[in-house]
Each structure stands twice: as structure tokens, then as C-alpha cells.
N, C-alpha and C positions, 0 to 999 in steps of 0.2 A: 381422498377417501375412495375406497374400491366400491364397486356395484353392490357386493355384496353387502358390506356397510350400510350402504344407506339400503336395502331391500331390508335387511333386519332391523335399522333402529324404525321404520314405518311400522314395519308390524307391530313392534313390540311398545310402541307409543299408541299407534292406533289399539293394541289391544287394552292396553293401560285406558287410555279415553273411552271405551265400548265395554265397560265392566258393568255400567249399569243399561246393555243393550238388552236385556232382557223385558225392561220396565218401557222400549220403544214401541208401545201397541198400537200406534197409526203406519208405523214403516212396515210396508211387505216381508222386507227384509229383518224383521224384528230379533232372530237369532243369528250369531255367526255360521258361518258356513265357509265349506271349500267344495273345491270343482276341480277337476282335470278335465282339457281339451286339448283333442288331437286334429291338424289342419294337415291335410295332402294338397298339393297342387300341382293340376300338370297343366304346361303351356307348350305349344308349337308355336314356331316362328322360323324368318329368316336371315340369313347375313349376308349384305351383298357390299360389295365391292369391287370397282374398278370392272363394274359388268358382271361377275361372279358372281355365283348365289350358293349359299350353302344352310342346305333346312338344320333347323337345331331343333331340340327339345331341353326344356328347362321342368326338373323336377323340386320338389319344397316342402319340407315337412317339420311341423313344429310341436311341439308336446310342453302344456304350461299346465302349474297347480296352483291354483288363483283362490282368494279367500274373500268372500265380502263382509266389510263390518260396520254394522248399524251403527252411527254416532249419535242420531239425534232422530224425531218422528219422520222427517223427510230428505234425510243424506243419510247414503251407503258409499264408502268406501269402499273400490274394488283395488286389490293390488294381484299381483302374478308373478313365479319365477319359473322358467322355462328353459329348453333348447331346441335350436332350429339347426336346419339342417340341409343344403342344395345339392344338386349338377346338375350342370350343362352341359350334352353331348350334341356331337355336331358330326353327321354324316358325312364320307368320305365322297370326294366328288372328282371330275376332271384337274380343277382348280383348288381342291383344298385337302387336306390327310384328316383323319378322324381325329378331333378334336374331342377331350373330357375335360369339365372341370370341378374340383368339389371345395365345398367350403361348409364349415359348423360353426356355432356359439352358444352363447347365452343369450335369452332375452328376459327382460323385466317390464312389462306394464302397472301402471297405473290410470285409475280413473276414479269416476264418481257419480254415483246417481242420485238425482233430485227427480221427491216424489211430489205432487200437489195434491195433497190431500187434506189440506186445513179445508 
């Protein structure tokens, strides 16, 4: 079963079971909801070998549309589908050629939040 499979049949179960999250008046979270979150990350670092050092920089960016749904007065399920997104560039040196590298995907999270509030 592909990612996307199981991303959809969550939702669409979770949204089936959160039909009466409206009636959840002790959850924070008592209506469904969505969200977009965008993540940048920039790291420096280095790579050494054999005595050789060569600085790199690693960039990372992720972009996810996550929905939370009330089940019950004190659980929210959180789910997310997204994509992400890197390079690595590595400065040229005595010992090394400039080095790029890039790679993308998909991500999918899942979670849940437990409230205490009885």
C-alpha cells in the first residue's frame, strides 16, 4: 500500500470518527482544523579526511498541511502531508572540487495529543 493510501484512508476514518467533534467541549481542540508549516534550516560544518578538511553547508526546507481532529474530550489527532526538500554544498579547496548535492520527497506525519482535563 503506497504512503498516499494510507495518508487518505487516516483521514478519511479519522474524519468519519470526529463527526461528532463538535459536541467535544472539554478538548481545546474541539473543531477540526488545518495548518500549513514552513521549516528552513541552515547548518555549517566540516568534512575531513585523511587530514583534509573541507567546510560544507547543508540547507533544508520543508512545507506540510497538517489537520488536527478532535476524537474524544482529551485526544486530538494530528496528521500532515508535506514536502521536503535539501543541499549540500561543499567549498572548493586545495584537496577537494566543489562538491553539490540535492535531494526532495514527500513527508507524512502523524501524532496525537492528550489533554488532562477531567
Amino acid at each position: 500500500m503506497s504512503l498516499k493510501a494510507v495518508a487518505v484512508s487516516c483521514l478519511a476514518l479519522s474524519l468519519a470518527s470526529s463527526a461528532s467533534a463538535w459536541e467535544k467541549a472539554k478538548n481545546p481542540d474541539r473543531f477540526p482544523s488545518i495548518g500549513l508549516t514552513y521549516t528552513g534550516i541552515a547548518e555549517d560544518g566540516e568534512y575531513k579526511t585523511l587530514g583534509f578538511t573541507q567546510d560544507t553547508e547543508l540547507l533544508s526546507r520543508s512545507l506540510v498541511l497538517d489537520t488536527r481532529l478532535p476524537l474524544s474530550d482529551s485526544f486530538t489527532l494530528n496528521l500532515g502531508l508535506g514536502t521536503t526538500a535539501s543541499e549540500i554544498e561543499g567549498e572548493e579547496s586545495a584537496a577537494f572540487n566543489a562538491d553539490e548535492f540535492e535531494s526532495s520527497g514527500a513527508l507524512f506525519t502523524v501524532g496525537g495529543r492528550f489533554y488532562f482535563n477531567r
